[in-house]
C-alpha positions in Angstrom: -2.4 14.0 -58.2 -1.5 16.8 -56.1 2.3 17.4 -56.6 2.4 18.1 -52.1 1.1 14.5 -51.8 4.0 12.9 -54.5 6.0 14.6 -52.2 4.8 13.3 -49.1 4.9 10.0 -50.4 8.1 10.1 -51.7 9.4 11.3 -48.3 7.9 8.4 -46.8 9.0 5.9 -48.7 12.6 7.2 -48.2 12.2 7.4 -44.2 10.6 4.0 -44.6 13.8 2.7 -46.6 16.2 4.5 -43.8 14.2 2.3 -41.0 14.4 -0.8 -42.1 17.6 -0.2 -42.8 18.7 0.7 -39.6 16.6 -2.0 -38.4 18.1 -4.9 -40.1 21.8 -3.2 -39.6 20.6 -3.4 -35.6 19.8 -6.7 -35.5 22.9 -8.0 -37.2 25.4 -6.0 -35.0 23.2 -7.6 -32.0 23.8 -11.2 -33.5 27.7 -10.4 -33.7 27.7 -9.1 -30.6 26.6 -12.2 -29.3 28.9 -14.1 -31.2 31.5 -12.5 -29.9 30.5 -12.6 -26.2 29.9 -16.4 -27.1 34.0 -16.7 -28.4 35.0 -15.1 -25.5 33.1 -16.8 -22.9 34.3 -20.3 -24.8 38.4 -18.4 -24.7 37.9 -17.9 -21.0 36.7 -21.4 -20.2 40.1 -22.9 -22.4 42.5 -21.2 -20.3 
């Protein structure tokens, strides 16, 4: 195998990695963000 296309692949399995990293990190700061918009929507309706 040509050592440029190891490379390539290497590098794209690395940005791949970073993406779905990022992606899943994304979607769990989304779902604690609306937690927290839930807890204080549910604060303001107590007082």
């Amino acid at each position: 195998m040509n050592p440029e296309y190891v490379v390539m692949i290497i590098n794209l399995v690395i940005w791949s990695g970073i993406f779905v990293y990022l992606w899943k990190t994304d979607r769990a700061v989304k779902k604690l963000e609306q937690e927290i918009k839930h807890l204080h929507s549910n604060e303001k309706s107590d007082s």
